[in-house]
Kinemage of the C-alpha trace (Angstrom):
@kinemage 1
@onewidth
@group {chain A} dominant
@subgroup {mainchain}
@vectorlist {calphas} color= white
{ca unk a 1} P 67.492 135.679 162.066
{ca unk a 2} L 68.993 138.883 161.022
{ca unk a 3} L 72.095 137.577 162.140
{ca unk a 4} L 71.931 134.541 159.796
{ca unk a 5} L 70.771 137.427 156.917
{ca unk a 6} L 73.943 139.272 157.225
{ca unk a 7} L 75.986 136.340 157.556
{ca unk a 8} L 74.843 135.496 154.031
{ca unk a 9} L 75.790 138.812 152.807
{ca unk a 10} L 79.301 138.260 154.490
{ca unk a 11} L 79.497 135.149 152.662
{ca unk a 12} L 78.433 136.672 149.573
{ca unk a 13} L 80.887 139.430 149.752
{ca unk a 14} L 83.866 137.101 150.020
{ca unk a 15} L 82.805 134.827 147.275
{ca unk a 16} L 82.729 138.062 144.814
{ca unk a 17} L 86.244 139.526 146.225
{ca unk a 18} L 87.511 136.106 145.491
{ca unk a 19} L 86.530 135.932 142.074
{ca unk a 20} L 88.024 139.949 141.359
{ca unk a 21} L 91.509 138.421 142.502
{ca unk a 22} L 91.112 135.037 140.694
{ca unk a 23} L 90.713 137.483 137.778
{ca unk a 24} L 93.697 139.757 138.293
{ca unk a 25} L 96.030 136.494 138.968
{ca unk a 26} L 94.651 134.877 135.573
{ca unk a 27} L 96.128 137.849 133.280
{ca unk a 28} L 99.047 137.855 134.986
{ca unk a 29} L 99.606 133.974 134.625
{ca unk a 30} L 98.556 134.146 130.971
{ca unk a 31} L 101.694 136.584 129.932
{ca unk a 32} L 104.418 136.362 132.511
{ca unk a 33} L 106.407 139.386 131.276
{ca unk a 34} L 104.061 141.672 132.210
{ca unk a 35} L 104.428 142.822 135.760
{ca unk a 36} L 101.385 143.503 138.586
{ca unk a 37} L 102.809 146.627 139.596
{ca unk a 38} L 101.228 149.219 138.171
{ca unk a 39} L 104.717 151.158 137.995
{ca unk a 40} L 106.153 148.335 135.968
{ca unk a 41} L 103.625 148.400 133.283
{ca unk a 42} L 105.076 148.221 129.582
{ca unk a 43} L 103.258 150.260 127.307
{ca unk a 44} L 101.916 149.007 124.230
{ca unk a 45} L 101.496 151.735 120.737
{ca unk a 46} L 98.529 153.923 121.109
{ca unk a 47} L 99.385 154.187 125.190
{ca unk a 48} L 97.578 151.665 126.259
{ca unk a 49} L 98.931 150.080 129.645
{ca unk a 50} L 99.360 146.278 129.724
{ca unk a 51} L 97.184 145.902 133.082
{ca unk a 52} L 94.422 147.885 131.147
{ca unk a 53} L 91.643 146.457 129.063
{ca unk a 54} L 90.567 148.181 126.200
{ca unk a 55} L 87.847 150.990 126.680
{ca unk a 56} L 84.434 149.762 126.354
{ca unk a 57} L 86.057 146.317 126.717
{ca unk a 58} L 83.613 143.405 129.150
{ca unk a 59} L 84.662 142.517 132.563
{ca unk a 60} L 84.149 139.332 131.905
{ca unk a 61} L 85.067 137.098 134.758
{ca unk a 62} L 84.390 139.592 136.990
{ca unk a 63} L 80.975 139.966 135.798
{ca unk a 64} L 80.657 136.153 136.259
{ca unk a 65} L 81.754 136.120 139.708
{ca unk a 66} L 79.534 138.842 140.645
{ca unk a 67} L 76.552 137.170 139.205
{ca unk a 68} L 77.618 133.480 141.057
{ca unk a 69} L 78.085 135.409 144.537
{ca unk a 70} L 74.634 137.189 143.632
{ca unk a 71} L 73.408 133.825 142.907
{ca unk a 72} L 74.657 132.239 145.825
{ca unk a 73} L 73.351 135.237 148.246
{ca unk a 74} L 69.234 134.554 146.691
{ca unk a 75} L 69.582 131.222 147.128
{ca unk a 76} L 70.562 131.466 150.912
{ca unk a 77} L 68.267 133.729 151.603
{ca unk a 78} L 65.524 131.380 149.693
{ca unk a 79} L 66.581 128.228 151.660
{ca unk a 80} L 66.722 130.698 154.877
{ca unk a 81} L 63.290 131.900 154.181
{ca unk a 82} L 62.252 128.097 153.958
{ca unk a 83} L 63.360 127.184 156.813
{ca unk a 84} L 61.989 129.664 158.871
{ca unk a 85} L 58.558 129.287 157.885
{ca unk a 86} L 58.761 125.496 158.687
{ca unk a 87} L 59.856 126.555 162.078
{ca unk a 88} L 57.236 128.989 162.464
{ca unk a 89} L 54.395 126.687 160.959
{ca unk a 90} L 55.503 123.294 163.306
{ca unk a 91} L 55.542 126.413 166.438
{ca unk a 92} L 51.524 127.296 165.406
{ca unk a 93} L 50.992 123.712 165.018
{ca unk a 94} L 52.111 122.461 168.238
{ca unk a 95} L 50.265 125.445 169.418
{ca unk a 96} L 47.583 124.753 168.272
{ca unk a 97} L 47.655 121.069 169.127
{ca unk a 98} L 48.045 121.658 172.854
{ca unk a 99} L 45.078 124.650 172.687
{ca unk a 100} L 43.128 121.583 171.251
{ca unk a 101} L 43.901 118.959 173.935
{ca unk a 102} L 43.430 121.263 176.643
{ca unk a 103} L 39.858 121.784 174.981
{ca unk a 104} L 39.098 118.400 174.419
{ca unk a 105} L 40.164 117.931 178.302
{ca unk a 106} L 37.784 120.783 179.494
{ca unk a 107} L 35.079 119.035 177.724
{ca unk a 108} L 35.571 116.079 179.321
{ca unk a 109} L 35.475 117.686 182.962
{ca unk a 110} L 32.002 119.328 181.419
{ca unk a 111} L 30.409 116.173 180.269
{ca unk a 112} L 27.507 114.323 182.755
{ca unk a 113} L 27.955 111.012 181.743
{ca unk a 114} L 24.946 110.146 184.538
{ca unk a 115} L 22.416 109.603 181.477
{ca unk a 116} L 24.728 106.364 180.202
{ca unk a 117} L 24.172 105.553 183.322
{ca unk a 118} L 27.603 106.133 185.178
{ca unk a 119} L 28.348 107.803 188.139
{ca unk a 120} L 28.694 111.467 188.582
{ca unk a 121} L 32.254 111.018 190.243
{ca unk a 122} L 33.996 109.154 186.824
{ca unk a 123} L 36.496 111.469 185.505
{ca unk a 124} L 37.696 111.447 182.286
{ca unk a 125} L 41.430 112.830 181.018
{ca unk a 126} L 42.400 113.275 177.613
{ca unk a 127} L 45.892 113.693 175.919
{ca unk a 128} L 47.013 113.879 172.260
{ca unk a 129} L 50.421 114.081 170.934
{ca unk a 130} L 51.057 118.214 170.327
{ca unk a 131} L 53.589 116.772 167.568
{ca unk a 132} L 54.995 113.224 165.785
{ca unk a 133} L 58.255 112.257 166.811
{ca unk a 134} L 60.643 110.580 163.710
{ca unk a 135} L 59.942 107.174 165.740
{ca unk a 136} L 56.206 107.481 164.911
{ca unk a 137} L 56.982 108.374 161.043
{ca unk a 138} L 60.172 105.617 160.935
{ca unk a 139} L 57.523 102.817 162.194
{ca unk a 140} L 54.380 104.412 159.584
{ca unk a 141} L 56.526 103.804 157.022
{ca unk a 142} L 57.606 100.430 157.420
{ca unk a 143} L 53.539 99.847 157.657
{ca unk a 144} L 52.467 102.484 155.109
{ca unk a 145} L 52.831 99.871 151.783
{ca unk a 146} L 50.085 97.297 153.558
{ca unk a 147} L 48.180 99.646 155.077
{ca unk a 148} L 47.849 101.811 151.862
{ca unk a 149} L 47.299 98.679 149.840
{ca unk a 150} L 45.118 97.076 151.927
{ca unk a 151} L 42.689 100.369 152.073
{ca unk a 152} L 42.924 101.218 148.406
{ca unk a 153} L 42.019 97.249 148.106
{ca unk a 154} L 38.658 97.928 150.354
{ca unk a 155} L 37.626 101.392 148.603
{ca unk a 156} L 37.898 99.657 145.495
{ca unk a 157} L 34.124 98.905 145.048
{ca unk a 158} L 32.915 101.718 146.786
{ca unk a 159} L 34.849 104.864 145.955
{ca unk a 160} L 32.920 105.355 142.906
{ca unk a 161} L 29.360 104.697 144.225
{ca unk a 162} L 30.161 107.581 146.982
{ca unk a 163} L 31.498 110.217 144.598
{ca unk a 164} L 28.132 109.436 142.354
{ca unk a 165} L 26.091 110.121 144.828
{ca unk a 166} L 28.049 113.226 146.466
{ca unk a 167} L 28.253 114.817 142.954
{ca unk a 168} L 25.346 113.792 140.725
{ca unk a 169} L 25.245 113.477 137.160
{ca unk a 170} L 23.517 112.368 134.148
{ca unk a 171} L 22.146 108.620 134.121
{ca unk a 172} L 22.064 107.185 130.393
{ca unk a 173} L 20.767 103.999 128.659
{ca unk a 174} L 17.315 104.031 130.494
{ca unk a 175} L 14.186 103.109 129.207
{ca unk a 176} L 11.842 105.853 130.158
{ca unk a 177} L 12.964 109.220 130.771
{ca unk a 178} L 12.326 113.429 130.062
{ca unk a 179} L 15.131 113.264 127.490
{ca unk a 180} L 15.871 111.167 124.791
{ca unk a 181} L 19.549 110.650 123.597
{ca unk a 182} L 20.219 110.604 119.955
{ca unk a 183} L 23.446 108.949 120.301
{ca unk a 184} L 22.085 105.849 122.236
{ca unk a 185} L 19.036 105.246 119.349
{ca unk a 186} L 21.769 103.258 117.378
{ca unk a 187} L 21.983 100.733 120.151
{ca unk a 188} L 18.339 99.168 119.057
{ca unk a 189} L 18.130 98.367 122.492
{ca unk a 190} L 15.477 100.467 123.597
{ca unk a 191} L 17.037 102.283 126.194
{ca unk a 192} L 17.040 105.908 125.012
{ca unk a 193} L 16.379 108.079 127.770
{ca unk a 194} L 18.651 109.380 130.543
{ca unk a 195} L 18.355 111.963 134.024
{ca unk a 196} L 19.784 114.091 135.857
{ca unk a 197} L 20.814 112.896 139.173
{ca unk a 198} L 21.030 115.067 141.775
{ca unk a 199} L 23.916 115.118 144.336
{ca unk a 200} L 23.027 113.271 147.892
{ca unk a 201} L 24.444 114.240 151.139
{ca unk a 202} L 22.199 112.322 153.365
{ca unk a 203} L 21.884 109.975 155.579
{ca unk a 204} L 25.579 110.451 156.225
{ca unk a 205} L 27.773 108.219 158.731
{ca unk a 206} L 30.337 109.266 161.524
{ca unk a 207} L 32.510 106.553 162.319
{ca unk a 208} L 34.932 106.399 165.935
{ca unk a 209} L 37.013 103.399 166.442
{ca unk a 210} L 38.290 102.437 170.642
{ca unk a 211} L 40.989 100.792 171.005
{ca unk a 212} L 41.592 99.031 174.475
{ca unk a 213} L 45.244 99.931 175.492
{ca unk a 214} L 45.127 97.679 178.795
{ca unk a 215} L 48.367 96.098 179.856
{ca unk a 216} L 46.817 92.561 178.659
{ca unk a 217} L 47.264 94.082 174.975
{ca unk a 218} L 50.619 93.881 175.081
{ca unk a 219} L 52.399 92.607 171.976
{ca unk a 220} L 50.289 91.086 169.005
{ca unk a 221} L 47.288 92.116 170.229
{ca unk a 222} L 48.155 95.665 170.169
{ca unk a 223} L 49.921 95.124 167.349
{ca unk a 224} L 47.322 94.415 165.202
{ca unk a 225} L 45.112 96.898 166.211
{ca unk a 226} L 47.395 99.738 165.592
{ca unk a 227} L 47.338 98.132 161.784
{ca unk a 228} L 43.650 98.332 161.957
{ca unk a 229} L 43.439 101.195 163.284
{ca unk a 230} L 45.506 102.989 160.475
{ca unk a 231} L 43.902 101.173 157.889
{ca unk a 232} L 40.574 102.554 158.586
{ca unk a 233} L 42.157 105.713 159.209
{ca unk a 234} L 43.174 105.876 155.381
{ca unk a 235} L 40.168 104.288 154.474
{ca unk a 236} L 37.696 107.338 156.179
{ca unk a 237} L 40.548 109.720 155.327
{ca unk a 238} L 40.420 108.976 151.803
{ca unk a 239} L 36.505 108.365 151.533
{ca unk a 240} L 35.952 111.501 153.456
{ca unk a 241} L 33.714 110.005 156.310
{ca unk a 242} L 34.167 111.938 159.235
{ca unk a 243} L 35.921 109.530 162.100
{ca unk a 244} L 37.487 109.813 165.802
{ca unk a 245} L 40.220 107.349 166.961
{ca unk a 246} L 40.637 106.616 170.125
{ca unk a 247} L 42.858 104.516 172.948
{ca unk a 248} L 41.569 103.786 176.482
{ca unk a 249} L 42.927 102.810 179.859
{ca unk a 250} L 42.667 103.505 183.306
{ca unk a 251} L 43.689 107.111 184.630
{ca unk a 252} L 46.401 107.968 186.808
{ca unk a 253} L 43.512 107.837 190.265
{ca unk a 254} L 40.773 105.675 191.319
{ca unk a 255} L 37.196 106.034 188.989
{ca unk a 256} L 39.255 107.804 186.172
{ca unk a 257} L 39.803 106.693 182.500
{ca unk a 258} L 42.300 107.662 180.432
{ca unk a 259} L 41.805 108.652 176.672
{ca unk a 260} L 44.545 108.899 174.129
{ca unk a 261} L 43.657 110.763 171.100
{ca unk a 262} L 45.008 109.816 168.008
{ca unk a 263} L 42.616 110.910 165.087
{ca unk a 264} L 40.337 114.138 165.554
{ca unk a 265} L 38.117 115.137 162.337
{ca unk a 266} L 40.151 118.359 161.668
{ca unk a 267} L 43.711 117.482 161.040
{ca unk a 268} L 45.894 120.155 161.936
{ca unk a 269} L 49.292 119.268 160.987
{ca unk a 270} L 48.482 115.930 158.442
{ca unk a 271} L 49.753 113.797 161.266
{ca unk a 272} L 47.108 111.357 162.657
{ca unk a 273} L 48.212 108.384 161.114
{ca unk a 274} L 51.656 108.786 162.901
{ca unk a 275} L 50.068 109.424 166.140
{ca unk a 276} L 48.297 106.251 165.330
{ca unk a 277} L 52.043 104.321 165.869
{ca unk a 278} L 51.931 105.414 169.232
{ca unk a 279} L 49.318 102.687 170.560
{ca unk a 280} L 51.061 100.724 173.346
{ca unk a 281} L 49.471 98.317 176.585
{ca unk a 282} L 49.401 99.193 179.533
{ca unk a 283} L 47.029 100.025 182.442
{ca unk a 284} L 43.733 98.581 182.976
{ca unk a 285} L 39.975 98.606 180.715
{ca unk a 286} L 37.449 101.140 181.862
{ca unk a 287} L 35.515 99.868 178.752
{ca unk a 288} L 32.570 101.568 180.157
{ca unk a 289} L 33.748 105.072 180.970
{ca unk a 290} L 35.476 105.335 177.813
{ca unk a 291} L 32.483 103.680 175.862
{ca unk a 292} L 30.507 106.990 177.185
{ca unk a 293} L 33.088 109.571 176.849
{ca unk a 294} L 33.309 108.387 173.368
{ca unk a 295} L 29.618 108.464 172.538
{ca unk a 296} L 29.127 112.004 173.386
{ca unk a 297} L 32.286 113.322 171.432
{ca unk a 298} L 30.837 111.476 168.213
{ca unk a 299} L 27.534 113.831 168.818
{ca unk a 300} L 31.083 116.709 167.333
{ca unk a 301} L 30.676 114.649 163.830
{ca unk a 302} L 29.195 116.060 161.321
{ca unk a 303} L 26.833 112.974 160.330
{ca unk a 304} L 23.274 111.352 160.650
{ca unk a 305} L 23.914 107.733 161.531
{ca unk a 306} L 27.085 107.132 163.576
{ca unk a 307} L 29.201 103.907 164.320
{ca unk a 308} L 31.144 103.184 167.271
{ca unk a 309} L 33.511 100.204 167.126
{ca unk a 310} L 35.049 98.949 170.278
{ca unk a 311} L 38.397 97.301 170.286
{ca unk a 312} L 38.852 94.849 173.200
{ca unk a 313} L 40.407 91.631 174.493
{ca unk a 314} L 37.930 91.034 177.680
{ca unk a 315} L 35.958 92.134 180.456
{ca unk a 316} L 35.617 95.462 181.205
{ca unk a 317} L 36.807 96.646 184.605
{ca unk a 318} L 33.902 98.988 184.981
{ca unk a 319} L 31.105 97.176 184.143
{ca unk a 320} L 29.289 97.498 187.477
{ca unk a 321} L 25.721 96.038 188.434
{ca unk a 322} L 22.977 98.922 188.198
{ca unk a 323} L 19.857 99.105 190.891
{ca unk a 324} L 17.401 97.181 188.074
{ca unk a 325} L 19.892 94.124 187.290
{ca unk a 326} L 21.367 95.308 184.248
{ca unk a 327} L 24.702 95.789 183.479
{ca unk a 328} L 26.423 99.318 183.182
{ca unk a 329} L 27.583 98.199 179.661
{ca unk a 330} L 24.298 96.842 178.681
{ca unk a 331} L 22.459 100.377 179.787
{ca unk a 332} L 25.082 102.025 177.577
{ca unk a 333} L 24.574 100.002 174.298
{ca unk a 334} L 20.464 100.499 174.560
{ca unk a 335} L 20.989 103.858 175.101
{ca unk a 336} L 23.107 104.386 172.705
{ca unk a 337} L 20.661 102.753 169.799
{ca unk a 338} L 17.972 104.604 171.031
{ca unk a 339} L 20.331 107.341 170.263
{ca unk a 340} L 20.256 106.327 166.434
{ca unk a 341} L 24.227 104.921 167.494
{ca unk a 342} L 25.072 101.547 165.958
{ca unk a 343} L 27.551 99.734 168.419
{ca unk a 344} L 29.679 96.716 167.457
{ca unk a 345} L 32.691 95.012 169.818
{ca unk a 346} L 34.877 93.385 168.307
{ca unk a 347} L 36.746 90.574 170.388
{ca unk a 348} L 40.468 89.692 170.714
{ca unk a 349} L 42.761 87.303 172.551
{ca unk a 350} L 41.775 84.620 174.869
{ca unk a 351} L 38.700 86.104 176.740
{ca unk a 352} L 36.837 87.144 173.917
{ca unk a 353} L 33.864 85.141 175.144
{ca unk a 354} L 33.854 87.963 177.964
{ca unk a 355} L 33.713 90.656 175.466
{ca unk a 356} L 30.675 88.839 174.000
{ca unk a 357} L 28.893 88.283 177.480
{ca unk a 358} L 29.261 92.417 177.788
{ca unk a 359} L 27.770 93.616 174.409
{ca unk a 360} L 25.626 90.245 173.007
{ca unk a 361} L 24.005 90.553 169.520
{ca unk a 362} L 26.961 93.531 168.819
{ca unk a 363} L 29.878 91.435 169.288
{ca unk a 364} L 31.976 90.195 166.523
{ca unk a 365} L 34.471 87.421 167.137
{ca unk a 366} L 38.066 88.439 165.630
{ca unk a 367} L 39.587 84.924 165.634
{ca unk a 368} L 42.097 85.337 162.935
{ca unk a 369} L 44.290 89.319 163.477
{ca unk a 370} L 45.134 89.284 160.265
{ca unk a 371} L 41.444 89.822 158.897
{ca unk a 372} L 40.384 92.353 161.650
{ca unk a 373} L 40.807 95.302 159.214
{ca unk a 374} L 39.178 93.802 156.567
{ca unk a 375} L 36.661 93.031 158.867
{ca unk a 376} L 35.661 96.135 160.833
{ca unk a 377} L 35.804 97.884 157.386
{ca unk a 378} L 33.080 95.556 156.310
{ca unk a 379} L 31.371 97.062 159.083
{ca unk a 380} L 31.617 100.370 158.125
{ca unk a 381} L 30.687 99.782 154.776
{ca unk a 382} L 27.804 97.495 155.295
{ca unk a 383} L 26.645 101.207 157.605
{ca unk a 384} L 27.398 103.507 154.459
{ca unk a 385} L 24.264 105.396 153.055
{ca unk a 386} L 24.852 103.282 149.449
């Protein structure tokens, strides 16, 4: 760096010797006669030397050129100074990103998930993007206009309602009240009163959203669930309701799952949404492993009544038998509502009826793709505290 600094300075130097022999050509092409040399000066009455200005005279150009190199030398070092803190913050960032995975991976060695019912030899592996790559933010954008409109669309009716109740106020035009309002008497309506409304924080909800990456998901499928998944990633952004995104599919050995994590409640760097981009098919649908995983991560959010919403287009690969008849999956929703959890699957492709064997009264058939984000954020709203 202070290599580039006193390249700038070089830079600077020549621009201002420039300008001093731009200035001494400029006199000399304005009268022709006189000469350069300083031996071949003419003098003029009163001794004063044609290459001489006048005592006391400006520099003029000179001047100018000194103050364009100075100019040109602050701006540098301004667009220098930029530049290295935007290296230096995407370094901490990336940082920080990777000290964050490698948490979120410790934690998952750490949690039992033997009280969902699973066995004590499931692993779980995490990873998260340390940083976006241009492909994620080229592809956001080409979504960002529907997503953004279709969000803004689905806060519409409920964005004021929350911000009410988070901030208080005064309620007017009641009938009965401690204070009466002078300006409201004119109305002859009989509602004179108002009261002060209190701010309320409580119950509120934590929302995480798994997606099923399994190979099957491959093409519209995944598709649309990336869409949905941003969507409600604007919509929770923007609303702040704490949330936790999440892909699934099978790890890299035998009784392992594999979580991909794309939103996390502290945004380090602004760039969830274009991790989001990164969704993609492939492997297989440890529904079951990541259905737990998931469960005790949302315990992290900072809320009373939480929502999980499973993403999936069939049968879960792990969805074993237990010793009293019931199914793994089955264990894991009870336990969950017993929990004070509300679970809902929502069902794609062709073996939805699969998905709706698994979870019963908390499926939701997503027939038509194209209403899946309007749909899950009904959910979510029909599970807000208003």
């Amino acid at each position: 760096m202070d290599a580039l600094r006193n390249r700038i300075g070089q830079i600077a130097q020549s621009v201002n010797g420039e300008s001093d022999h731009s200035n001494m050509d400029t006199r000399a092409y304005n009268n022709p006669t006189k000469s350069q040399n300083m031996n071949g000066e003419s003098q003029q009455p009163g001794g004063k030397s044609d290459g001489q200005e006048p005592a006391g005279a400006p520099s003029g150009s000179s001047s100018r050129g000194s103050m364009a190199a100075n100019a040109i030398h602050g701006a540098a070092e301004q667009s220098l100074s930029n530049i290295i803190n935007q290296i230096a913050e995407a370094a901490a960032n990336r940082q920080a990103e990777a000290e964050r995975t490698q948490e979120l991976n410790q934690e998952g060695k750490g949690i039992s998930l033997s009280d969902y019912g699973l066995d004590s030899n499931i692993s779980v592996s995490v990873s998260r993007a340390e940083d976006v790559s241009g492909e994620n933010i080229k592809v956001y954008e080409g979504l960002e206009n529907d997503v953004i409109g279709a969000s803004r669309d689905l806060q519409r009716d409920i964005r004021r309602v929350l911000k009410d109740r988070r901030a208080g106020g005064k309620l007017k035009n009641l009938p009965f009240g401690r204070r009466l309002e002078v300006t409201s008497v004119i109305h002859g309506d009989g509602k004179y009163f108002s009261k002060t409304k209190l701010p309320t924080e409580k119950p509120r909800l934590g929302v995480g959203l798994l997606v099923d990456e399994s190979g099957s998901t491959k093409g519209p499928l995944i598709a649309a669930a990336m869409r949905t998944s941003l969507v409600i990633e604007d919509f929770c952004r923007s609303l702040d309701i704490p949330h936790l995104i999440y892909g699934y599919t099978t790890g890299n050995y035998q009784n392992s799952a594999s979580i991909i994590s794309y939103a996390e409640p502290h945004e380090i760097d602004g760039g969830n949404r274009y991790r989001i981009t990164g969704m993609v098919g492939r492997g297989g649908t440890p529904t079951a492993s990541a259905m737990a995983y998931m469960l005790k991560r949302m315990q992290t959010l900072p809320a009373d009544i939480r929502l999980l919403i499973v993403v999936t287009d069939g049968q879960s690969g792990d969805n074993r038998m237990l010793s009293d008849g019931e199914h793994l999956l089955s264990n894991i929703v009870r336990e969950a509502r017993r929990r004070n959890y509300i679970v809902c699957a929502a069902g794609i492709g062709r073996n939805k009826e699969s998905v709706e064997k698994e979870f019963g009264d908390c499926f939701i058939d997503i027939s038509d793709l194209e209403q899946m984000s309007d749909e899950l954020i009904g959910v979510i709203k029909s599970n807000l505290w208003v």
